[in-house]
C-alpha positions in Angstrom: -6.2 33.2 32.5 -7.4 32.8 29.0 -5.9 30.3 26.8 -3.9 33.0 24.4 -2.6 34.9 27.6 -1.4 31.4 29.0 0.4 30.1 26.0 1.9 34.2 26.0 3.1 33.2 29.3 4.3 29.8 29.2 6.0 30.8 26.0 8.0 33.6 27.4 9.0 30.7 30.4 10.3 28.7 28.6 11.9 30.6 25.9 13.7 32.6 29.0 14.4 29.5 31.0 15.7 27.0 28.3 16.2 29.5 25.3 13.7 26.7 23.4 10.4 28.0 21.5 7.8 25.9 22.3 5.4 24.4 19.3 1.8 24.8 18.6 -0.1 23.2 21.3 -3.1 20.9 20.3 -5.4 21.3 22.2 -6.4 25.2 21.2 -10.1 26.0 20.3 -9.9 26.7 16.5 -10.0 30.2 16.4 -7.1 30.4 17.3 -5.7 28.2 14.4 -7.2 31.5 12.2 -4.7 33.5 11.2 -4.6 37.4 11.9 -1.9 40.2 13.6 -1.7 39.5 17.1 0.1 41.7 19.8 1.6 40.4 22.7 1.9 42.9 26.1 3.8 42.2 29.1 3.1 44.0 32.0 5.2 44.0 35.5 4.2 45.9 38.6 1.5 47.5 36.3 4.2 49.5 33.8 4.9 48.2 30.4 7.6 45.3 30.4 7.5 44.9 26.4 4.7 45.2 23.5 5.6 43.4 20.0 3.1 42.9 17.1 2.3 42.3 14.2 0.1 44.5 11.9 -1.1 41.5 9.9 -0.3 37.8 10.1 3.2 37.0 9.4 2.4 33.1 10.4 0.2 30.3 10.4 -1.9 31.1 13.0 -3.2 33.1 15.7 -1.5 31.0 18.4 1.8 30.6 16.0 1.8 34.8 16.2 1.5 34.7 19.7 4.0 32.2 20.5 6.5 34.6 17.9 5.2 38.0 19.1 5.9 36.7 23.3 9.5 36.0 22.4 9.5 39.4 20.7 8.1 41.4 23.2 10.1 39.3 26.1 13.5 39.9 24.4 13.7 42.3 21.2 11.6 45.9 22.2 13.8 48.1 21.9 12.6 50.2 24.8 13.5 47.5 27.3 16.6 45.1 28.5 15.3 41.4 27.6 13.2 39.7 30.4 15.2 37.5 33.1 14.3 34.4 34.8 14.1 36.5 38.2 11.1 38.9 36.8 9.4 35.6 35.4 6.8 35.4 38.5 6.2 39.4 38.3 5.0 39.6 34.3 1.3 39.9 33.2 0.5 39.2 29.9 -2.2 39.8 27.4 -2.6 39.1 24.1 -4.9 41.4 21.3 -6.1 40.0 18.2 -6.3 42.4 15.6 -9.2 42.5 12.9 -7.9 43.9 9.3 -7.4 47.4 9.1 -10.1 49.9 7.5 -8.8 53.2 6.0 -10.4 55.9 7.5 -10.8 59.3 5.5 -12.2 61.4 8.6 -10.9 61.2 12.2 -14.8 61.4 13.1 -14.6 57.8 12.1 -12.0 56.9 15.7 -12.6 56.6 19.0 -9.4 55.7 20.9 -11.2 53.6 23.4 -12.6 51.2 20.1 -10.4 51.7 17.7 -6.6 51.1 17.2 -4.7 52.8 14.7 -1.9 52.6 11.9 -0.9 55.7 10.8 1.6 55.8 7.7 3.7 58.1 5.6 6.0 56.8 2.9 7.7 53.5 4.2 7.1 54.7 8.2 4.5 53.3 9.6 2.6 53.4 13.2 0.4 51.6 15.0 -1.2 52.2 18.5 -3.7 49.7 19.9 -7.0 50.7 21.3 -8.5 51.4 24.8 -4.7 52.3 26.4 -4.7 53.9 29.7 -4.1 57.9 29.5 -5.1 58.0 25.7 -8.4 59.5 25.8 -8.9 61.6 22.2 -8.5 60.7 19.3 -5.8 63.8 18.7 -3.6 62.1 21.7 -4.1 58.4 19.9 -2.4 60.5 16.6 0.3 62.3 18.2 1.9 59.3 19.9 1.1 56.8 17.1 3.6 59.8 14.9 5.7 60.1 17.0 6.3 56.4 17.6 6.6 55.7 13.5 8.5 58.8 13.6 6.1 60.8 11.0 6.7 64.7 11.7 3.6 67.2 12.0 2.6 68.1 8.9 3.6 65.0 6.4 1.4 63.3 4.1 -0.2 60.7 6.0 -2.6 57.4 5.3 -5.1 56.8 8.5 -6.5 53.4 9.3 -8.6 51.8 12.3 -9.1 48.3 13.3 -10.4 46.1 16.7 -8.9 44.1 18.9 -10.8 40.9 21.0 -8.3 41.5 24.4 -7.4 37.9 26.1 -5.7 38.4 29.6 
């Protein structure tokens, strides 16, 4: 397991187990003392178990955002009841990195399997990372990045694209 997913998981442990949030460790390679928008994906039994993020960093560093964005996804998305101590041994985790977003003028400029997107319309805003299983087009990428930031069909809209280095 890579070093990101690991402290993802160990974070999620003990913040579930003891309600503590663990610190920084030391012993990181120093990329990961960067700073950048991480998101943090849990996984059980192959289906979604949580996904927090953040669009840009909000932190000190890369494994600050991931330790933040664990907690997040383990116990504050909406779609999902927090995780227990009794899934704790099901989860998978992974962790993406984001690069800084690029506005894009032309959806020519996508490709759902490379590119993430933040789509944005007044103060609603969307983001959908890249390479997700089922999202194939670019126009699929779109539509569920609206409908997630709740932008109707039709409404002025700013487009952007970014990267993502995947650890799992």
């Amino acid at each position: 397991m890579h070093p990101l997913a690991s402290l993802a998981k160990k974070t999620v442990e003990t913040f579930v187990n003891t309600g503590k949030v663990p610190t920084v460790p030391e012993q990181l390679p120093p990329e990961f003392l960067e700073k950048a928008g991480v998101f943090v994906s849990i996984k059980k039994h192959g289906g979604l178990r949580g996904c927090i993020g953040t669009f840009s960093p909000v932190t000190s560093s890369i494994a600050a955002e991931t330790i933040a964005n664990a907690i997040s996804a383990a116990t504050g998305d909406p779609r999902f009841s927090p995780v227990t101590a009794d899934e704790l041994d099901d989860l998978v985790y992974s962790v993406d990195v984001l690069t800084p977003p690029e506005r894009v003028t032309d959806i020519r400029e996508l490709d759902p399997k490379r590119f993430g997107i933040i789509l944005s319309s007044g103060h609603k805003r969307g983001l959908l990372l890249p390479d997700l299983e089922g999202v194939d087009t670019v126009e699929e990428q779109i539509r569920i990045t609206q409908m997630k930031a709740g932008i109707f069909p039709g409404e002025k809209t700013e487009l952007s694209r970014f990267t993502v280095q995947r650890y799992s």
